[in-house]
C-alpha positions as CSV (number, residue, x, y, z in Angstrom):
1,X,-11.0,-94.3,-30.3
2,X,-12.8,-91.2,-29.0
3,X,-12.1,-90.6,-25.7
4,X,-14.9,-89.3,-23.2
5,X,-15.1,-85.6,-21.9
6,X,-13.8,-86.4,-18.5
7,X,-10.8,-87.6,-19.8
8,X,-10.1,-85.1,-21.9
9,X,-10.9,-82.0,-19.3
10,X,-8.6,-84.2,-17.1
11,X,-5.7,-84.3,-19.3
12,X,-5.8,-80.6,-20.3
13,X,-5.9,-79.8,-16.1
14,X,-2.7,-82.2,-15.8
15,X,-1.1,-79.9,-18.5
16,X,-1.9,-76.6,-17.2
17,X,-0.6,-77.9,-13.8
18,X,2.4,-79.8,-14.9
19,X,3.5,-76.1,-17.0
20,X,1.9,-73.5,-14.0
21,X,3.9,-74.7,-11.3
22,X,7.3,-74.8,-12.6
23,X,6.6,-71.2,-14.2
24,X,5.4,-70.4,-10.6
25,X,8.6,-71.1,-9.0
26,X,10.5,-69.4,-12.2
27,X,8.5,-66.5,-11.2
28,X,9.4,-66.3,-7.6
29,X,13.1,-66.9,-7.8
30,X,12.8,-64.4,-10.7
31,X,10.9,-61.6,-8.4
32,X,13.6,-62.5,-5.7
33,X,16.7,-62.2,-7.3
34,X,15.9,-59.1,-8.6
35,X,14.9,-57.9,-5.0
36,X,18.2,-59.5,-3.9
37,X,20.0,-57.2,-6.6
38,X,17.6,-54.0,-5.4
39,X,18.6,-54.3,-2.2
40,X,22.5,-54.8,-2.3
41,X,22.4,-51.8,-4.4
42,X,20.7,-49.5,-1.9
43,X,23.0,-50.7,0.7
44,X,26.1,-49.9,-1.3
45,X,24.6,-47.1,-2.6
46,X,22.7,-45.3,0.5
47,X,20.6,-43.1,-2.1
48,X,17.1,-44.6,0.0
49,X,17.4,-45.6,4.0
50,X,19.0,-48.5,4.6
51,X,16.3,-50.4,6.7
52,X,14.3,-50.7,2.8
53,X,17.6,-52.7,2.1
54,X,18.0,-54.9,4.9
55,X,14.1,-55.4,4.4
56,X,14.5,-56.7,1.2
57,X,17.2,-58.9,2.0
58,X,15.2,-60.2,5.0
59,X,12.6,-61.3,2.9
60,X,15.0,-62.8,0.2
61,X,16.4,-65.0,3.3
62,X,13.0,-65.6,4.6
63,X,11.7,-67.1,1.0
64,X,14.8,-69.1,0.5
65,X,14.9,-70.8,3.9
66,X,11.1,-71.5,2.8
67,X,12.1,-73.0,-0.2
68,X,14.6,-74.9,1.5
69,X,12.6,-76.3,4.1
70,X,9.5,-77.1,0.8
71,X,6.9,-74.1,2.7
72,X,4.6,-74.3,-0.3
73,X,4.5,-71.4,-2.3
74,X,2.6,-71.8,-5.0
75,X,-0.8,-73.0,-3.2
76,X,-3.2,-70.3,-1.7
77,X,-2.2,-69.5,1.7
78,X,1.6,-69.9,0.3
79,X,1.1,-67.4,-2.3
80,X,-0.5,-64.5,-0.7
81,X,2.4,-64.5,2.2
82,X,5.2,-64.4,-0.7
83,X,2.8,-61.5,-2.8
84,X,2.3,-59.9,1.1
85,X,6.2,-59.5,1.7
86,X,6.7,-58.5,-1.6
87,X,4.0,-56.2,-1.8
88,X,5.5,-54.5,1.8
89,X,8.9,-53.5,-0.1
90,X,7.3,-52.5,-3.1
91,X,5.1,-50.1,-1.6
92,X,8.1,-49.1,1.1
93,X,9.8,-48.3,-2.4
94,X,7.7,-46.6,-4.0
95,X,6.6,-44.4,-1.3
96,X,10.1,-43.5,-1.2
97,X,10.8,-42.8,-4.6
98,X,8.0,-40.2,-4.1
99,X,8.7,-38.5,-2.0
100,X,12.3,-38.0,-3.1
């Protein structure tokens, strides 16, 4: 039996969602324990200024206690605050780096 197009553009849209959100949440625990791991080190470390370090683990914290609580992530107004904070300590980072 053939099935009709809706069906079909339905089941491929169930797919991509049922593999993109997992991989979403891979991606943000991913990005956060590295952060996590970044920002211990310049704490023990002291090579940058410790308020990037405490920022970093600020916004680890802050995610978690998201996650914790189910604060949507992986939906639109979710995502951008996640890609905001990140975005903050990578550009407090790399400014930095630069000018070291």
């Amino acid at each position: 039996m053939i099935q009709s197009q809706p069906e079909v553009v339905q089941s491929i849209v169930r797919y991509g969602t049922a593999i993109n959100h997992p991989m979403d949440y891979v991606f943000i625990i991913s990005i956060l324990l590295a952060m996590g791991i970044w920002s211990v080190l310049i704490l023990r470390t002291a090579v940058f200024p410790q308020w990037v370090g405490y920022l970093g683990i600020v916004f680890l914290l802050l995610v978690l206690i998201g996650l914790v609580l189910r604060f949507n992530f992986i939906d639109l107004t979710g995502f951008r605050i996640f890609i905001f904070g990140l975005l903050s300590w990578i550009m407090s980072m790399g400014i930095l780096m630069m000018r070291r």
